[in-house]
N, C-alpha and C positions, 0 to 999 in steps of 0.2 A: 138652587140659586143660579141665576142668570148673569152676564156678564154683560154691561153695556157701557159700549164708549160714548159719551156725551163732549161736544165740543162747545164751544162760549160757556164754559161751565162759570166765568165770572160774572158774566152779563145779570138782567134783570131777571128773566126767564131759567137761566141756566142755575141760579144758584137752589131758585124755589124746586129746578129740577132734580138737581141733585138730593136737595132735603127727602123728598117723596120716593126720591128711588131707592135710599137704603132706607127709610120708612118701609118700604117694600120690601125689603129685604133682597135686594138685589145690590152685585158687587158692580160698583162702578168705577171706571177711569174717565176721571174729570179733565177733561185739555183747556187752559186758555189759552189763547193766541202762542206766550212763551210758551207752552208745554208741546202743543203740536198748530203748527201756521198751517190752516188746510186750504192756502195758496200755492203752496210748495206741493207740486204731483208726487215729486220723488218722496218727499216727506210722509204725505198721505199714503203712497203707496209702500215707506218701509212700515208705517204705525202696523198695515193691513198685514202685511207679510208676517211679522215678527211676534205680535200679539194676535191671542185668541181672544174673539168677542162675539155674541148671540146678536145682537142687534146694535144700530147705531142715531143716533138722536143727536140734528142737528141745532144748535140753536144760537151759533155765531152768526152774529149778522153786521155791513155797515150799514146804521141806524142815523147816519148825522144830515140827514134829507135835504138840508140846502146846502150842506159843505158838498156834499155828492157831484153836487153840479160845478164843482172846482176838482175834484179828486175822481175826476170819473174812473179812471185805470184804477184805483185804487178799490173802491165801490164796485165794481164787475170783479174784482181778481176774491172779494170776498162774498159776496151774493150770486154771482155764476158762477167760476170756475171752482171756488172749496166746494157746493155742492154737488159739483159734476164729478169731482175726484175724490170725492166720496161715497158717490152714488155710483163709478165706476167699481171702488173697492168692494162695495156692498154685493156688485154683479157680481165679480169674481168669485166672492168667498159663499153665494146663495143667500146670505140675511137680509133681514129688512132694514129700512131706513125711514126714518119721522124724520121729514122737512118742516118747518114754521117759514110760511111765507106771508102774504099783505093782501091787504085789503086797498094799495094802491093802485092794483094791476084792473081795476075796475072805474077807473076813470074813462066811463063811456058817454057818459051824459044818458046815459039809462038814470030815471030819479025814481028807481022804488027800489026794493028789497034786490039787490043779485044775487043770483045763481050760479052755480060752477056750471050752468049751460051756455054762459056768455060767453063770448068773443073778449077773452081780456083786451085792455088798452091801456096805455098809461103817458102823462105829460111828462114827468119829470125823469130824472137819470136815477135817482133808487129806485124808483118801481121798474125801469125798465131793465136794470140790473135784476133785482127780484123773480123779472120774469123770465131773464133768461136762465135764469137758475132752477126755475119752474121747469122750463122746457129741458133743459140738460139733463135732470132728474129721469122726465120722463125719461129721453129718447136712449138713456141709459139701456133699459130694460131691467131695471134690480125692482123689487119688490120694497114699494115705497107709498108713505101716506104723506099727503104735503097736505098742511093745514093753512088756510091762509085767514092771521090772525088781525084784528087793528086796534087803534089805538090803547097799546100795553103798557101797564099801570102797574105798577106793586112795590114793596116793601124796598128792594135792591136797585140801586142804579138810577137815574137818573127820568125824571118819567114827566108827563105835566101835571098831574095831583100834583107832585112837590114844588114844581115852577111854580104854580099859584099861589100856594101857601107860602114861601119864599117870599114870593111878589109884596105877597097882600100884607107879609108883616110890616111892610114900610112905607107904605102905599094906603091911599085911600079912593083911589078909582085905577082899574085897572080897563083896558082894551083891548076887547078879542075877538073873532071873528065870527060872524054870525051865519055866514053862509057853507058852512063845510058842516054836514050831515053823517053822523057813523056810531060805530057801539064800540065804547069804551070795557077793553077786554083785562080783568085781574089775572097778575102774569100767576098767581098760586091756585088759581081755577087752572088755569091753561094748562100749567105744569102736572096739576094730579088728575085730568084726564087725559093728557099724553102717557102719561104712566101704566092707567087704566087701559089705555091703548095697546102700550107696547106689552102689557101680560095677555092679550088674547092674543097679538101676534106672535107672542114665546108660546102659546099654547096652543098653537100649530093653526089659528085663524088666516085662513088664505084668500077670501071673497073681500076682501076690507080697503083694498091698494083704490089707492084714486088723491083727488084732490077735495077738499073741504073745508066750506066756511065754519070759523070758529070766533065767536065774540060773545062779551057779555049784551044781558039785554036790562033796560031798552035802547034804542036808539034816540042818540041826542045830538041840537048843535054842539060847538063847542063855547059856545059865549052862556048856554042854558048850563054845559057839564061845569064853569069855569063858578057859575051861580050855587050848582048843589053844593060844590068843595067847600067857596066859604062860607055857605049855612053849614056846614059838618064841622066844618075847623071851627066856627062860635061857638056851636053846642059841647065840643070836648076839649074849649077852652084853649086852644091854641092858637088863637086869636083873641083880640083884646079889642076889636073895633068891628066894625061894618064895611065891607069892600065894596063900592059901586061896580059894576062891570058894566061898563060902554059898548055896545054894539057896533064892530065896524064889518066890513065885508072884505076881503078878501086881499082885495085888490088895493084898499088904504090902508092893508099892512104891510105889504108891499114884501114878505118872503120871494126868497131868492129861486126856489123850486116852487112848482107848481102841485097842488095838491087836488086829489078830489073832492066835486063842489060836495056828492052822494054817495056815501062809500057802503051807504048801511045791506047789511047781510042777510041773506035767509042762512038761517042754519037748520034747518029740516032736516036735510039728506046726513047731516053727522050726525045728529040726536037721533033718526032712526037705524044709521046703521051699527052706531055702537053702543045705542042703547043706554043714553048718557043727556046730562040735563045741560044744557049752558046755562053758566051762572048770572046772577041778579049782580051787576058788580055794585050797585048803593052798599051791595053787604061787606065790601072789600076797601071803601072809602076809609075808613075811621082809621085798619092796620096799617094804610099805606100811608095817614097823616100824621099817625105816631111815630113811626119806624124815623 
């Protein structure tokens, strides 16, 4: 049995994490923010000191993309520096470390599929947080897999499958954006091949460190993904009407941060090298309308 510290163990991602990992039968210490703030060095660095752990799985994140651009200190002290002083801790002690990062950092005005070959770029203040968390990871030198995930959906927390259906219970036309492109990623896929992950890397898998696109497929706008939800939510009755979705651009919704227009992913290079299928997330629509 393995030992792994998982930190946003409340979040959306963290909780489906935790479920999977003692599925797995693996001992976990769960942090949320009160249990251990991996803003605080000195803190991350007594967590490291004081307890023993095989590996470490990050999945605190700030996620509030247009507050970011009011709270930017805030947004860098948890998307750069917690995984820099984690991925410090991870140096010192030899273990590995799973970052979840974005599919924001690809705001290049590239409009096909990217690659982990590009030149990341990013407009707004989360993704450029993100990416410097991206780089601190690296320049660490600890033995780390960073996934970079997007738009995450599922069961816990707060997500936009739930926005819409929220929306559309009150509502009979709703307006969404027609110009932002990407793949809509189920945080309970994500979480049980991270899992999947971190058992080759307990089982002494050393070729595997890099960075990786992770999402579900297909790739959709979000006025199309905003379309399937409420034909799902008709069909298993948690809805009582028909929701129009209005197609606007971007620009006439007028968000405070800036998003990208093409964010859609190849995931090639993860599916070959862990030997792992990215999920269909239509399969994930129905648990996250229930939940």
């Amino acid at each position: 049995m393995s030992k792994i510290l998982l930190t946003g163990a409340q979040g959306q991602v963290g909780r489906e994490l935790e479920e999977q990992l003692l599925l797995n039968n693996h001992q976990v210490i769960s942090c949320s923010h009160h249990d251990l703030d991996i803003t605080n060095e000195d803190e991350v660095a007594s967590m490291f000191f004081n307890v023993d752990f095989d590996l470490v799985i990050n999945s605190a994140a700030y996620t509030a993309v247009d507050k970011a651009e009011d709270e930017k200190d805030l947004a860098y002290a948890v998307n750069a520096l917690g995984p820099k002083y984690l991925a410090n801790g991870c140096k010192q002690k030899n273990i590995p470390l799973i970052h979840i990062s974005t599919d924001y950092v690809y705001d290049n005005n590239i409009e096909d599929f990217h690659t982990e070959l590009e030149t990341p770029h990013t407009n707004c203040v989360y993704g450029n947080t993100k990416l410097y968390g991206e780089k601190y990871v690296q320049e660490s030198g600890c033995n780390a897999v960073i996934l970079r995930a997007s738009w995450i959906f599922g069961r816990f927390g707060k997500n936009f499958v739930k926005a819409m259906l929220n929306l559309g219970k009150t509502r009979d036309t709703l307006s969404v954006v027609s110009d932002e492109l990407g793949n809509p990623t189920p945080a309970r896929a994500l979480a049980t091949d991270i899992v999947a992950i971190a058992n080759q890397l307990l089982q002494g898998r050393t070729d595997a460190f890099g960075i990786y696109n992770y999402c579900g497929h297909e790739a959709i706008s979000r006025d199309e993904f905003a379309r399937v939800i409420f034909k799902e939510a008709l069909k298993h009755k948690l809805l009582d009407h028909d929701v129009f979705v209005r197609s606007i651009t971007s620009q006439e919704f007028g968000a405070k941060a800036v998003r990208p227009h093409d964010s859609r992913m190849s995931t090639k290079k993860f599916e070959e090298t862990f030997n792992l299928a990215c999920p269909k997330w239509i399969d994930y629509i129905e648990e996250t309308l229930k939940a």
